[in-house]
C-alpha positions as CSV (number, residue, x, y, z in Angstrom):
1,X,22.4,28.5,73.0
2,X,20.0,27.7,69.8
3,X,18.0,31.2,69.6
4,X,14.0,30.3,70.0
5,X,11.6,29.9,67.1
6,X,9.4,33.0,66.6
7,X,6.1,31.9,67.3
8,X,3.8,32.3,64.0
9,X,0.6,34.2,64.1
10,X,-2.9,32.4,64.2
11,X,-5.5,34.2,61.5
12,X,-8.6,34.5,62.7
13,X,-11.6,34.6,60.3
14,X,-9.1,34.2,57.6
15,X,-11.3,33.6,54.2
16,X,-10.1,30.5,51.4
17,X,-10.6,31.8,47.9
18,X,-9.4,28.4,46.2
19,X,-7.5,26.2,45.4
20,X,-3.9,25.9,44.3
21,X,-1.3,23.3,44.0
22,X,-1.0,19.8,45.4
23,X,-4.4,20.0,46.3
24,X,-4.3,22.6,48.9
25,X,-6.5,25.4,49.3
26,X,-5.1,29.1,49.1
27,X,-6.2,32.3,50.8
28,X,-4.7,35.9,50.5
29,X,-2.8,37.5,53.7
30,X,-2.8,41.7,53.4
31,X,1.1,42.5,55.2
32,X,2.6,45.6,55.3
33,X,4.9,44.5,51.7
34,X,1.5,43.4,50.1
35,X,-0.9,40.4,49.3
36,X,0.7,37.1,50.6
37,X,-0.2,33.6,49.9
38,X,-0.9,31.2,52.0
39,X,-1.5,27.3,51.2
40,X,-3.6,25.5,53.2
41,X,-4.5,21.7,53.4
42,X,-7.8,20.2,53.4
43,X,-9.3,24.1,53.1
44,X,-12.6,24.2,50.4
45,X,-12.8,27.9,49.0
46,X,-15.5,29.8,50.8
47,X,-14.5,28.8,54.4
48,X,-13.8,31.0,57.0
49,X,-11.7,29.5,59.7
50,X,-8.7,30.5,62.1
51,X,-5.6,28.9,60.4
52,X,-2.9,28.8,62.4
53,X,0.7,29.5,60.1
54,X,3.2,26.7,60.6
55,X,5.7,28.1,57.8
56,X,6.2,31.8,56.7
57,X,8.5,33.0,53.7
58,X,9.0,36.0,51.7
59,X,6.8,35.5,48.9
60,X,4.1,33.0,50.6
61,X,3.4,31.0,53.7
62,X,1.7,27.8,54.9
63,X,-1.0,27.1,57.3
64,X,-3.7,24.9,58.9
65,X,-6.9,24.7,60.0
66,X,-8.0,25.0,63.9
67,X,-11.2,25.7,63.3
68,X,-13.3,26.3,60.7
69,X,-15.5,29.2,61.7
70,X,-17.9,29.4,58.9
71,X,-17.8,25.9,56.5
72,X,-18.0,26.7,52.8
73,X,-21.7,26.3,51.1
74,X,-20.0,23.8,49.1
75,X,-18.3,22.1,51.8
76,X,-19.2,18.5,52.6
77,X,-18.4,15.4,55.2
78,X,-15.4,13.1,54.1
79,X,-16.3,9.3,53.6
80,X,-13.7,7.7,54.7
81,X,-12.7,7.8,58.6
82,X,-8.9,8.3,57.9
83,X,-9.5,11.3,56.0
84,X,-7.1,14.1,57.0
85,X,-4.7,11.8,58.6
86,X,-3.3,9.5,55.8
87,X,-2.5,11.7,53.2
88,X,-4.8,10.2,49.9
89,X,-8.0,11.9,49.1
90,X,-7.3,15.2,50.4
91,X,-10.6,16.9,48.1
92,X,-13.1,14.5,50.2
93,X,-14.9,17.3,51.4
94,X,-15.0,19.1,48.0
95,X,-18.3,17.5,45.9
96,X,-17.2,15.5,42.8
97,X,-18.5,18.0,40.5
98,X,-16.6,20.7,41.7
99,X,-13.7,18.6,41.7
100,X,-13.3,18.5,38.2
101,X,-14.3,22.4,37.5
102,X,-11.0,23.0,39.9
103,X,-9.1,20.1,37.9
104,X,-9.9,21.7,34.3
105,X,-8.9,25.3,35.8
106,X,-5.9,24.0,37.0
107,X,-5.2,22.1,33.4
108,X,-6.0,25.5,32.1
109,X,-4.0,27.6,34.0
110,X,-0.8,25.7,33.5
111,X,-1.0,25.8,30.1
112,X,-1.1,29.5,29.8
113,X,1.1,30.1,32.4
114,X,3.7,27.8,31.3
115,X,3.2,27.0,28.1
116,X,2.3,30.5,27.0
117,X,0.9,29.4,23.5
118,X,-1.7,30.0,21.2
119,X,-4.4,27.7,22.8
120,X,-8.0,26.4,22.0
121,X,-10.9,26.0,24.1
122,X,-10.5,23.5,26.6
123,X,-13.2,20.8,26.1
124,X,-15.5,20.1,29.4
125,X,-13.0,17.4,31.3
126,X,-14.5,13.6,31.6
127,X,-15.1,12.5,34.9
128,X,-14.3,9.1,36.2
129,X,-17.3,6.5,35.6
130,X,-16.5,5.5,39.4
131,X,-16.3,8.1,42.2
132,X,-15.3,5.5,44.8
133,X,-13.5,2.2,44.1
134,X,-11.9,3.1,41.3
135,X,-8.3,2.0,41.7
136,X,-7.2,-1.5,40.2
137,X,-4.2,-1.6,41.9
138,X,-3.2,-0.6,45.7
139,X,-0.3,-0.7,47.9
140,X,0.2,-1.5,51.8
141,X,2.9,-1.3,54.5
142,X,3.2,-3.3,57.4
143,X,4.9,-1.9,60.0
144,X,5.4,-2.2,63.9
145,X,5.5,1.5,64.8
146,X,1.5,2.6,64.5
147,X,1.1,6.2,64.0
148,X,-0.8,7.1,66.7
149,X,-3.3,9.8,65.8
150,X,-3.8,12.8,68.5
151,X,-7.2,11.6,69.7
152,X,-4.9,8.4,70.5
153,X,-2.6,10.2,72.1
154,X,-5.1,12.5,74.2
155,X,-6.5,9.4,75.8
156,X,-3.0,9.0,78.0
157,X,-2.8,5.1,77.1
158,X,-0.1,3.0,76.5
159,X,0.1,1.3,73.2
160,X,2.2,-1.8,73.7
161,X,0.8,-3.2,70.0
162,X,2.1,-1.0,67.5
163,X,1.8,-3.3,64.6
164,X,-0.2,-2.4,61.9
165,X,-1.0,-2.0,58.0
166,X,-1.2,0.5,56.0
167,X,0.1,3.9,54.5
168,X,2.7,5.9,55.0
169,X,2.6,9.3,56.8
170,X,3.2,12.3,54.9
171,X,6.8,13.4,55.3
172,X,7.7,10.4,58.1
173,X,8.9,7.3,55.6
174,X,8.8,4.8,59.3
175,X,5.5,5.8,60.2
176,X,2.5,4.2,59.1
177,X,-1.2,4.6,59.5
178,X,-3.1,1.4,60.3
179,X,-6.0,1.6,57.8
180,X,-9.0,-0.5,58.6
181,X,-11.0,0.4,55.4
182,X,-10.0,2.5,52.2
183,X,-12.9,3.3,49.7
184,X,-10.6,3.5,46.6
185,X,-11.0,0.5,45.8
186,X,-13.3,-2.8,46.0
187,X,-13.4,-4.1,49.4
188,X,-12.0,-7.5,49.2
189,X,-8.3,-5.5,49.1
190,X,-9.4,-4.2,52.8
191,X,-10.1,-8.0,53.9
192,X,-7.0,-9.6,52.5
193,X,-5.1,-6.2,53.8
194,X,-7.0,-6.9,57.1
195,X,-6.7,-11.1,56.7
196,X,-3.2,-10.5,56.4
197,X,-2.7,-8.1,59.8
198,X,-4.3,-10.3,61.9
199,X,-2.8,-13.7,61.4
200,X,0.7,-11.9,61.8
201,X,-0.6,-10.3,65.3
202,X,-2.2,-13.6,66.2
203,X,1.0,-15.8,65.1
204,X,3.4,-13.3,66.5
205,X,5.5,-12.3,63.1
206,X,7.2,-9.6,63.1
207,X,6.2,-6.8,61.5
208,X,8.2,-4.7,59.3
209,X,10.7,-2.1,61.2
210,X,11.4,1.0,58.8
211,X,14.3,2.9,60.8
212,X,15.8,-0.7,61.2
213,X,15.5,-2.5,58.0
214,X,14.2,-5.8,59.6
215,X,10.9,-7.8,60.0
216,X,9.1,-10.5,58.2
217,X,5.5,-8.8,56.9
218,X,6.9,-5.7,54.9
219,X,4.6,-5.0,52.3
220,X,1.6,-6.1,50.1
221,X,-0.2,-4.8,46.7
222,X,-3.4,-6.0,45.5
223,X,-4.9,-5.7,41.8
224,X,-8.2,-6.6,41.0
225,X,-9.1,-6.0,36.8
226,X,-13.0,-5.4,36.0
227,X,-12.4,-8.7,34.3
228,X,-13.2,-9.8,37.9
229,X,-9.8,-11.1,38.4
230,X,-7.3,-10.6,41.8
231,X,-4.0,-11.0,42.2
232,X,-2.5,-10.3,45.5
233,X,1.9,-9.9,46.0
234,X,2.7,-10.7,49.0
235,X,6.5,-8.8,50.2
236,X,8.7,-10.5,53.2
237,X,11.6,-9.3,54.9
238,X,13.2,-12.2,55.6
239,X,13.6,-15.6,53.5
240,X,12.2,-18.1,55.6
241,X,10.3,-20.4,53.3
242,X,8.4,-22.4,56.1
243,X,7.0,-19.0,57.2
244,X,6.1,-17.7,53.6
245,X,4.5,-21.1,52.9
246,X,2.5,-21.5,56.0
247,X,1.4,-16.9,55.3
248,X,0.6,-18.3,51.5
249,X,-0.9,-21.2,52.4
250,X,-3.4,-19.3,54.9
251,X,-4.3,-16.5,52.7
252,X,-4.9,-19.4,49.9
253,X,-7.5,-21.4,52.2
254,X,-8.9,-18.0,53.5
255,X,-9.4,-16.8,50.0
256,X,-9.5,-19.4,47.4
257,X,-10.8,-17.1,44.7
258,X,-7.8,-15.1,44.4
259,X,-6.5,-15.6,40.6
260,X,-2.8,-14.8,41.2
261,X,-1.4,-15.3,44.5
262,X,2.8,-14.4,44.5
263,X,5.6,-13.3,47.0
264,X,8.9,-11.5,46.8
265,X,11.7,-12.0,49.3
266,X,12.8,-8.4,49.8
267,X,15.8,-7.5,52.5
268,X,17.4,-4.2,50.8
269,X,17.0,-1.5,52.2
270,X,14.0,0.5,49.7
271,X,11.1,-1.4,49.0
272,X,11.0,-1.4,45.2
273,X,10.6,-5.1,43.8
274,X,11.1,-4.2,40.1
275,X,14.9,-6.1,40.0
276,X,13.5,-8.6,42.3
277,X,12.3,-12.5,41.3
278,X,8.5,-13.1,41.8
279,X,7.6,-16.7,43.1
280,X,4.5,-18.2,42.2
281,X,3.1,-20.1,45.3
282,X,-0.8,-21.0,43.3
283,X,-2.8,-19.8,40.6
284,X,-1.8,-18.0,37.5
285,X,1.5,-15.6,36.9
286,X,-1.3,-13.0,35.5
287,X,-4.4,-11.6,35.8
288,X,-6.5,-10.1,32.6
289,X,-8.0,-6.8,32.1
290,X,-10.7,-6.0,29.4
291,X,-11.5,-3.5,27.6
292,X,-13.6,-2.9,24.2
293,X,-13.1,-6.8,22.9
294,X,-9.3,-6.7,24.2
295,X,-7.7,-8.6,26.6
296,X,-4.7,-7.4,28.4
297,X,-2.1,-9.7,30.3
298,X,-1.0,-7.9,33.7
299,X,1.5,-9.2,35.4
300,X,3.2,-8.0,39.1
301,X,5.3,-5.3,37.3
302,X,3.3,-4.7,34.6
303,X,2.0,-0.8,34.4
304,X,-1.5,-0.4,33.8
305,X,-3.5,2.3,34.6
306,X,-4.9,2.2,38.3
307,X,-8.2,3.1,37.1
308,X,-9.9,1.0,34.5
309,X,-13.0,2.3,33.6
310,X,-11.2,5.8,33.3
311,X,-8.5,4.4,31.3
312,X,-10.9,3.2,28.9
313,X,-12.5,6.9,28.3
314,X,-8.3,8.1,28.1
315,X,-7.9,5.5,25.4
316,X,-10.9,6.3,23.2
317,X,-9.8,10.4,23.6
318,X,-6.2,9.7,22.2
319,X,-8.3,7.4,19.2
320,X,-10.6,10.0,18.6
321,X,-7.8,12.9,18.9
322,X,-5.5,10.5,16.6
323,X,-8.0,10.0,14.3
324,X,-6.0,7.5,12.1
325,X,-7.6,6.6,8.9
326,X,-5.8,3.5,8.1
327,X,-2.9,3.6,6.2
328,X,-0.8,5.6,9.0
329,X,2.6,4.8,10.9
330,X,2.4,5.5,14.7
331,X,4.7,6.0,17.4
332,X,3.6,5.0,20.8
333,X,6.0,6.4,22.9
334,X,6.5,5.4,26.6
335,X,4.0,2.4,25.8
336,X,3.9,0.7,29.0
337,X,2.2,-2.9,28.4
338,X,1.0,-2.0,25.2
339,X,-2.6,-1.1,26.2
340,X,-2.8,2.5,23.5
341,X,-0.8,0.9,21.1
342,X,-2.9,-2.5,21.0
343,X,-6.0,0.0,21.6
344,X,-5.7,2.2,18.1
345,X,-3.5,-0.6,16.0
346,X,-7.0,-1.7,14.0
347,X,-6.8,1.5,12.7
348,X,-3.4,2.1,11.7
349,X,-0.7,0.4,9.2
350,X,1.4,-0.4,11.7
351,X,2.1,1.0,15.1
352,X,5.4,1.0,17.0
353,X,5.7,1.0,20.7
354,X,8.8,2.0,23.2
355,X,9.0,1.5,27.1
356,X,11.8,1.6,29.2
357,X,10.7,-1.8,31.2
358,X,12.0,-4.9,29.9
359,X,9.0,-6.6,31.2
360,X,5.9,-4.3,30.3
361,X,7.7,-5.1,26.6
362,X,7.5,-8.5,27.1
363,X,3.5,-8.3,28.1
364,X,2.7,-6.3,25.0
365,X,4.2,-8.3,23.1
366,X,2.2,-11.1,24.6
367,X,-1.0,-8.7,24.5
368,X,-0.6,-8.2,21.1
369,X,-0.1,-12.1,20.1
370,X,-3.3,-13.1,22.9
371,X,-5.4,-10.8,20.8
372,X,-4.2,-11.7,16.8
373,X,-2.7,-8.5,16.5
374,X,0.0,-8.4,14.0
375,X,1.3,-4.9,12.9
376,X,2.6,-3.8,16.0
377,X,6.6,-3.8,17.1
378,X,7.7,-3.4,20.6
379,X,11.5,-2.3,21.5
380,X,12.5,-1.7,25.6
381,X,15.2,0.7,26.7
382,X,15.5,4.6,27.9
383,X,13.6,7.0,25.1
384,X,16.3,9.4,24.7
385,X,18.5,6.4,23.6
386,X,16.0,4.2,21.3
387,X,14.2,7.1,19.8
388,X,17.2,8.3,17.8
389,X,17.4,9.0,14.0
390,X,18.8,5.8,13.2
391,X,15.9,4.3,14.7
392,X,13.7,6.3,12.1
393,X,15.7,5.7,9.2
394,X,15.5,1.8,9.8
395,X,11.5,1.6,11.2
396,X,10.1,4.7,9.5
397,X,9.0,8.7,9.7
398,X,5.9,8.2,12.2
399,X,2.8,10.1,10.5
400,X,1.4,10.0,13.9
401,X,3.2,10.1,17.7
402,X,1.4,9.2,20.6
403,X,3.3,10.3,23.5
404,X,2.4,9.3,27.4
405,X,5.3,9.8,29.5
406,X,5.9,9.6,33.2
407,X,5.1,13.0,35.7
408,X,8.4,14.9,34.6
409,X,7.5,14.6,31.4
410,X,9.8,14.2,28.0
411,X,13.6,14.8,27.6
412,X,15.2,17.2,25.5
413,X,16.3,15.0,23.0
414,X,13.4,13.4,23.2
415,X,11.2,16.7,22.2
416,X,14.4,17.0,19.7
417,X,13.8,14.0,18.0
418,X,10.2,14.5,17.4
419,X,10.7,17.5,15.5
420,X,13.3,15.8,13.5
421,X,11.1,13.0,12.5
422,X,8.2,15.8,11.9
423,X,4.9,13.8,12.3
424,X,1.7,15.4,11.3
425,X,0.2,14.9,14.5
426,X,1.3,14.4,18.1
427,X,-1.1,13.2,20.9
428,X,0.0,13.7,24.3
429,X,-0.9,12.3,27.4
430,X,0.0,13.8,30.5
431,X,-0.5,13.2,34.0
432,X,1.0,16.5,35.0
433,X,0.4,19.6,33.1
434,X,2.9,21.3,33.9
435,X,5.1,19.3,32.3
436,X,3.5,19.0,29.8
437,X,2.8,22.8,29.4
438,X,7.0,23.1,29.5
439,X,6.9,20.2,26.6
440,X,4.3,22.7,24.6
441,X,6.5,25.4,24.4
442,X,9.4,23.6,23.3
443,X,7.3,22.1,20.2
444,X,5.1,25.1,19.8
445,X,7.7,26.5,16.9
446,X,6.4,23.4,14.6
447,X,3.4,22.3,16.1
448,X,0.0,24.3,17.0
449,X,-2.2,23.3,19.8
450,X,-5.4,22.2,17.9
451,X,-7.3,20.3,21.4
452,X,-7.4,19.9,24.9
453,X,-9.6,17.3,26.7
454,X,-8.5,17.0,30.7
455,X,-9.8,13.6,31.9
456,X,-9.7,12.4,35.3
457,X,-8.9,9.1,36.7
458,X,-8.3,10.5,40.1
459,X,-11.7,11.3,42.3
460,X,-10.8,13.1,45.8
461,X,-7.1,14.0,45.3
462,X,-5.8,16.9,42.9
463,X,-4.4,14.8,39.5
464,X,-5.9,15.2,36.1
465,X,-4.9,13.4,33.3
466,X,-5.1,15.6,29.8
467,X,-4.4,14.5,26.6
468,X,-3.3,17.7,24.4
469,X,-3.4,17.0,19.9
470,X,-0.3,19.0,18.2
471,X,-0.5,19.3,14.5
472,X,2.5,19.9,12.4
473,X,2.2,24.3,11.5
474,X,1.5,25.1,7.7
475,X,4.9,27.1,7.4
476,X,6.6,24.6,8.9
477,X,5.6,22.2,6.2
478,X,6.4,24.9,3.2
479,X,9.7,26.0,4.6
480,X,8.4,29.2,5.3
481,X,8.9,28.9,9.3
């Protein structure tokens, strides 16, 4: 017989302090071995509340909220009416402006924590110019097992329609939440989102079963640029091209002003469409994005960053942090589409760009030739494998590496082949210090830490972009080191 669960203890009155990783709030738990921590979701420092502990360990524990007993003065009500139950935009009841003082103490504290380097002053972070409809670029799921929430539950009914679109549950990949308006971004995504739903339900498709791998509506992403542009990729689960047509067709008539309308046919089993062929049913194969007098091509796989107006205040950061004078060689690394290296190329000699993605390559490249720029070079393939010394020998030593890559940050012989090459200065992007912080240490015996300017492009959730400037140590650069 399996022995029964001890039942955890609910803490009443139990005080939140702060806040701590992946968004959640922390408060302290005084045991009879010391000071515990325990991590607690949707929690804004100053409440008091009876938290009730779903998971206890040695050196900390987790808990929820039952009731908060005394709200925090800084405490305020969520926007959006999924809040809590989808997953996103877990700091909605945290004020903006506090948002970001918890962000830059969080860039802070990883960098002495991990990093555990000589550091300057943090510069104030830079806040998103947009609060609320921000993102560019959003995701949807359709599926035909609705997560029912517990107030749908506690009425007793039976719900025969399950379909729905949406997100996905945190921690249940076949559960989805049927979202009927997100505020992240501009609201035409919530009517094609909700367009879409609706003709399926009223022409009897099928939507999209996750434990079973079948269905005909499986997914959706919309992108609309501040150029004013929209592109919307519509996902199927099964090729029936009478079905897709008469689905495009509808969405087309229902919403003419859509710039890029495509679809995917996609029967594996995960949902990624990067090694799958887009079809064009109307409109263009890209949208644009603008920024500063340059115009970006963005196609269905193309990475941009989801939020515009922020990305514009990240680019002019890592120009002003570069501060290239003219005559320099730099290294973009992890370029994407392009969009840094295009951005700082009017002031540089040349500037040389590496993704992994085929086709992000092939739209900087375009982006570059759409806007007359000619001293850049774009090469695709794995950084640890292009970046090599041959590569340096036959293109040239950088004077200047701009470095962005993905949440778990650089390789080793990435971070080895940057010291080799020895550029004066390195700018790095990050969209997790922590990484980052690890990367610091490993350069921090030839490069000093001379800046650090935290920007966020993500209101109501815990991520912070920060963009760090290295510059090559004096005794590196006399042999003294």
């Amino acid at each position: 017989m399996a022995r029964k669960k001890k039942q955890l203890p609910l803490l009443h009155n139990f005080e939140i302090t702060g806040v701590a990783a992946e968004g959640n709030a922390i408060g302290k738990l005084e045991t009879e071995s010391g000071r515990l921590a325990v991590f607690i979701p949707y929690g804004a420092p100053g409440d008091i509340a009876d938290v009730q502990l779903v998971r206890k360990k040695h050196s900390y524990a987790e808990g929820r909220i039952v009731d908060i007993v005394t709200p925090s003065p800084i405490r305020i009500a969520p926007r959006c009416d999924h809040y809590g139950v989808c997953g996103g935009c877990r700091w909605q009841h945290i004020p903006y402006p506090d948002q970001l003082r918890f962000k830059q103490q969080h860039v802070e504290d990883a960098l002495q924590r991990i990093a555990k380097v000589e550091l300057p002053e943090t510069s104030p972070i830079i806040g998103s110019p947009d609060a609320w409809e921000y993102r560019n670029k959003m995701e949807y799921t359709f599926s035909n097992k609705k997560w029912l929430t517990f107030e749908e539950l506690a009425t007793g009914e039976e719900f025969s329609d399950r379909d729905c679109a949406g997100f996905h549950i945190p921690g249940a990949f076949d559960k989805v939440l049927d979202v009927e308006r997100c505020y992240l971004q501009k609201d035409l995504g919530n009517q094609i989102r909700n367009f879409v739903k609706n003709y399926g339900k009223e022409h009897n498709l099928s939507f999209y079963d996750l434990k079973n791998n079948a269905g005909f509506l499986r997914t959706m992403m919309v992108r609309l640029s501040s150029a004013g542009e929209s592109m919307l990729v519509m996902v199927f689960g099964e090729d029936t091209p009478d079905m897709i047509k008469e689905v495009m067709d509808a969405i087309r008539q229902k919403y003419p002003e859509i710039t890029s309308l495509l679809y995917v046919v996609n029967t594996k089993l995960n949902d990624t469409i990067a090694d799958l062929p887009i079809h064009l049913h109307s409109g263009r194969e890209f949208i644009y994005e603008r920024m500063e007098g340059l115009t970006f091509r963005i196609g269905p796989k193309s990475f941009y960053q989801t939020n515009s107006a922020g990305a514009y205040q990240l680019y002019k950061v890592v120009r002003k942090l570069a501060d290239i004078k003219g005559n320099e060689l730099v290294y973009d690394l992890y370029t994407g589409t392009g969009t840094i290296a295009n951005f700082v190329s009017k002031n540089a000699r040349k500037v040389i760009g590496i993704e992994y993605v085929e086709d992000a390559i092939k739209d900087a490249r375009i982006n570059s030739a759409d806007n007359n720029i000619d001293n850049t070079l774009f090469f695709a393939g794995d950084m640890k494998d292009v970046l090599t010394e041959e590569f340096i020998s036959e293109h040239g030593r950088p004077d200047i590496i701009i470095t962005d890559p993905p949440r778990a940050g650089m390789h080793e012989n990435v971070i080895k082949v940057i010291l080799e090459a020895a550029p004066e200065k390195i700018v790095y992007v990050s969209c997790n210090p922590a990484t980052q912080a690890r990367d610091i240490a490993l350069l921090d015996s030839h490069y000093q830490v001379m800046a650090v300017q935290p920007v966020d492009m993500f209101p109501h959730t815990h991520h912070v972009e920060n963009v760090a400037l290295l510059t090559r140590r004096q005794s590196v650069k006399e042999g003294t080191c």
